[in-house]
C-alpha positions in Angstrom: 0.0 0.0 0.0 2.0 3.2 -1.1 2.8 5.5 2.1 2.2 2.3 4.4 5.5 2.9 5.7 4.6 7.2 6.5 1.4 6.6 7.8 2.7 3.4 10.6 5.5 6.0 11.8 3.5 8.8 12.6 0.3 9.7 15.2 -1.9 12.1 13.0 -3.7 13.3 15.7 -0.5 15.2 17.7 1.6 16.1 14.3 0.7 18.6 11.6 2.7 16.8 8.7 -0.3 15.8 6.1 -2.0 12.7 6.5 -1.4 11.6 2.6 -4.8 11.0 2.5 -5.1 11.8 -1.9 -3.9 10.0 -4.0 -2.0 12.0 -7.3 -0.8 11.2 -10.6 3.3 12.4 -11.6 4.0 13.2 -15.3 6.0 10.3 -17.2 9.2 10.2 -19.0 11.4 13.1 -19.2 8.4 15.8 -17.9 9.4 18.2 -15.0 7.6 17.5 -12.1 8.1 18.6 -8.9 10.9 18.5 -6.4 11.7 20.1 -3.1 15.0 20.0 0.0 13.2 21.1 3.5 15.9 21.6 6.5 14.9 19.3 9.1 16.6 20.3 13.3 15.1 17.2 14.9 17.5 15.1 16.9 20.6 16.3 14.4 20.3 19.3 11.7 19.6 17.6 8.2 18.2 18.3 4.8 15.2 16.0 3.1 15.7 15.8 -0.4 12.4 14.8 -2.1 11.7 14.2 -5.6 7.8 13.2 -7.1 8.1 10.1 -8.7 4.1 8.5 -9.2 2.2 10.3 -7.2 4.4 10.6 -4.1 8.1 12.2 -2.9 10.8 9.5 -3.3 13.0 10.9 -0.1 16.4 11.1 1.2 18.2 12.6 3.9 21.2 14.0 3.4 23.3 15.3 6.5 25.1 17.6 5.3 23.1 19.2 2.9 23.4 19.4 -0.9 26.9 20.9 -2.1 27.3 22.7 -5.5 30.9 21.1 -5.8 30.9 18.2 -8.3 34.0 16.6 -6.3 32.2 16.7 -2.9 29.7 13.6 -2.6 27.4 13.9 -0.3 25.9 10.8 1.4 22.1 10.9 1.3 20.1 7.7 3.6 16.7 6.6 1.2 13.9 7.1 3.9 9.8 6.2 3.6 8.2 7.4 0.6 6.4 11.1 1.9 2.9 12.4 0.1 2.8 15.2 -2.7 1.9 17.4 0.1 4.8 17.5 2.3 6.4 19.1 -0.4 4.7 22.2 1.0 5.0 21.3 4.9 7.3 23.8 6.5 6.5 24.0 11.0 7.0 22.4 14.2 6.5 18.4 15.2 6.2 18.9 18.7 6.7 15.2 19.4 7.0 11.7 18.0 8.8 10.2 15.1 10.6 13.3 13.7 9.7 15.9 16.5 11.9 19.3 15.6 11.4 22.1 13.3 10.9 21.5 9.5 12.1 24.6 6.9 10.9 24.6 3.4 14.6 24.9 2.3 14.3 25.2 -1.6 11.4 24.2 -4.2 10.9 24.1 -7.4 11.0 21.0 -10.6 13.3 18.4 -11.7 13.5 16.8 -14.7 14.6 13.2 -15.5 17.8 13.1 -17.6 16.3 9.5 -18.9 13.1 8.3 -20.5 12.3 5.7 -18.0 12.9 6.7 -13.6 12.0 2.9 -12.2 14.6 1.3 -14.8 17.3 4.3 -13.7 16.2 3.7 -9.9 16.8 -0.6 -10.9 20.2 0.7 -11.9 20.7 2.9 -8.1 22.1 5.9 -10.9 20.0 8.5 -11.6 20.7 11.7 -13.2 18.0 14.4 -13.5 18.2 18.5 -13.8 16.7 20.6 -11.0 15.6 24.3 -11.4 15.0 25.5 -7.9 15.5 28.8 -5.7 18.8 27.8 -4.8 19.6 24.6 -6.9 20.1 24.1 -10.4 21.5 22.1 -13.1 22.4 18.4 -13.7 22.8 16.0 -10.5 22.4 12.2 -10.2 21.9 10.1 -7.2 23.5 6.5 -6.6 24.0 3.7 -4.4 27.0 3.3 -3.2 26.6 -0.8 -3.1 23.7 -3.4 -3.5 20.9 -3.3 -5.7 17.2 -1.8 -6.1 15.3 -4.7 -5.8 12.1 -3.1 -7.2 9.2 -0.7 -5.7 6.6 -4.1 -5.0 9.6 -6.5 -3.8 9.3 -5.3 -0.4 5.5 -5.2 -0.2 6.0 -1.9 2.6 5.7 2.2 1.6 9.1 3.9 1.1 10.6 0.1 1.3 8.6 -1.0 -1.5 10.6 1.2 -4.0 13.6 -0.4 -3.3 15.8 -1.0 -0.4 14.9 -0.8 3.2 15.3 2.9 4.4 18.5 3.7 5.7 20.3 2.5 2.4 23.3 4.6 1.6 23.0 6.6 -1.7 25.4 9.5 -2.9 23.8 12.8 -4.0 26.5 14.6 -6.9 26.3 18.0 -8.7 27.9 17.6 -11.8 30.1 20.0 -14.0 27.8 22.5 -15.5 27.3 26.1 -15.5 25.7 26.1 -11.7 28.5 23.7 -10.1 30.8 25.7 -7.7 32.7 25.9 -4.6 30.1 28.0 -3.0 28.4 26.5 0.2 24.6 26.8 -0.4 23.9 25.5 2.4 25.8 28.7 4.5 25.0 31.1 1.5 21.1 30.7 1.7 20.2 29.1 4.7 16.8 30.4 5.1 13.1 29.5 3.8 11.7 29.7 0.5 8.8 29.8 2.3 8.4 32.1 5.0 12.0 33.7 4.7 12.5 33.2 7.9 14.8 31.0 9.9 14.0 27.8 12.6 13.6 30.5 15.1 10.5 32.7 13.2 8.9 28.8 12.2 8.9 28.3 16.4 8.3 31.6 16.8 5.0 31.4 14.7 4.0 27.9 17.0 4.6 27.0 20.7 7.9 27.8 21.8 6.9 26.4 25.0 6.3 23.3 24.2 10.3 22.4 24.4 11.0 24.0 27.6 11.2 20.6 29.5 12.0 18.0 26.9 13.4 18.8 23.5 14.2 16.7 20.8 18.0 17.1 21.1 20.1 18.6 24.5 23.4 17.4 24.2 25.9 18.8 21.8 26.2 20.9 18.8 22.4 20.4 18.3 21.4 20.8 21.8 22.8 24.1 22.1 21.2 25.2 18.8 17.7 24.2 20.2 18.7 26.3 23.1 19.4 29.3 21.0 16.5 28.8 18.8 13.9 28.5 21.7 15.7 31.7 23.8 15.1 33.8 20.9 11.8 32.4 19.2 10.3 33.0 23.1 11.9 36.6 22.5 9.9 37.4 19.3 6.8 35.8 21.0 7.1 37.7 23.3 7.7 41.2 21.8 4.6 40.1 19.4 1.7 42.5 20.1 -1.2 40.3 21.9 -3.8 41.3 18.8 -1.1 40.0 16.1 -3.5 38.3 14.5 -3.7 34.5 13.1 -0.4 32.6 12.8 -0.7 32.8 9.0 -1.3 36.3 9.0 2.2 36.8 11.5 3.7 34.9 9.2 3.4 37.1 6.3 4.3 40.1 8.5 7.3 38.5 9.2 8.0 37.4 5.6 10.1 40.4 4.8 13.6 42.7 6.3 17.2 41.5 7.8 18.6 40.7 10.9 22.2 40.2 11.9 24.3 37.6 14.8 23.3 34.6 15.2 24.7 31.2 13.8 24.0 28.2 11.1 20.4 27.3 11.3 19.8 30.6 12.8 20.2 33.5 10.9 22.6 35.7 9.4 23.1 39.7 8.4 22.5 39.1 4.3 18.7 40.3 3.3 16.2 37.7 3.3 15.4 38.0 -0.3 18.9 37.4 -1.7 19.2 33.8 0.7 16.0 32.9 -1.1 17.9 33.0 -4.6 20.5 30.6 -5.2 23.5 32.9 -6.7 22.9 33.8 -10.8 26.4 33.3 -12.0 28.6 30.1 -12.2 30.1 30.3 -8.6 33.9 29.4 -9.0 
């Protein structure tokens, strides 16, 4: 049953992620369809690479974030199958499988560099184009050993693609006119979205609700919850009581700069130029 594997992992009822409820039908061959990278601080800082393929997001997570530098290969874990609609999903998973803040990093369409995507996936190498916000050109994904078995081998969501989640893939730019030694991820590390960073997605929730028990406390991550929460409790705060809906904060808060902070907080470039990926070849 496609999304079996979603659906088991996740209580409906406490998270906000969509339910994958309708079901959608993906252009064939080489047609662009769409594709989209959401920043993900749960229990470590990652980036969900998604790409439709037949009516759902085939999904990877990729620790360290895409990199525009064809020699840098970037290890990306296949994970569970998400629905069409998480490809717009950008807020908070207070608990549970996933619990942390989810960014809509960069959107946009990819386009297969083959005729057929289930034979490329049989042969763990595809290569596809992406034109996003902040990523573009050619790119291919492969495993780094085994084989795809096949998307009904496995008989379970995300599984039944191919291998079991957790699988070991690499995600490469190639040598084009957008390949570079810029680093995306620090260049443009806020929302496509909102335009804001994990501290304005909090900001626009519950704050609170990671006072006591947060997803990560220890480490590198911990202390980035900590600084998220301190300040997203600081803009709650200064927020005037008749602010209105959450969606209608949101747009307030859409637009202008801020400087300090850190990665996965926020930096002193303008919002609208970390929403753009860079216009010339980066070298």
């Amino acid at each position: 049953m496609p999304l079996e594997e979603y659906k088991r992992k996740r209580n409906f009822k406490e998270t906000p992620e969509p339910a994958g409820t309708t079901p959608h039908r993906s252009p064939a061959g080489r047609q662009p369809r769409f594709f989209c990278v959401q920043k993900h601080l749960a229990s470590h800082l990652h980036y969900d690479f998604r790409l439709e393929h037949d009516g759902v997001l085939l999904s990877w997570a990729v620790p360290k974030g895409p990199s525009l530098d064809p020699a840098t290969k970037r290890l990306a874990m296949h994970v569970e199958d998400h629905p069409l609609e998480y490809g717009e999903f950008e807020g908070v998973i207070p608990a549970g499988y996933g619990a942390g803040i989810v960014m809509l990093w960069d959107r946009g369409t990819w386009t297969p560099e083959v005729e057929d995507v289930d034979a490329a996936l049989a042969k763990v190498d595809l290569k596809f184009t992406l034109d996003g916000y902040k990523l573009k050109g050619s790119w291919v994904l492969v495993r780094t050993k085994g084989a795809w078995p096949g998307r009904r081998s496995l008989g379970e969501g995300g599984a039944a693609r191919g291998a079991a989640p957790g699988r070991s893939w690499l995600l490469i730019k190639h040598r084009d006119e957008w390949a570079g030694a810029v680093d995306i991820a620090e260049f443009a590390p806020l929302s496509v979205k909102s335009r804001g960073d994990f501290a304005d997605i909090l900001a626009q929730d519950n704050p609170d609700i990671w006072r006591s028990a947060r997803p990560a406390r220890g480490g590198e991550t911990g202390a980035l919850f900590e600084r998220i929460i301190a300040r997203s409790l600081e803009m709650k705060a200064r927020r005037p009581a008749a602010s209105g809906s959450p969606a209608s904060r949101r747009a307030k808060g859409s637009t202008g700069t801020r400087s300090g902070g850190s990665r996965g907080s926020t930096g002193s470039r303008s919002r609208k130029a970390q929403t753009r990926a860079p216009r010339k070849r980066a070298s």
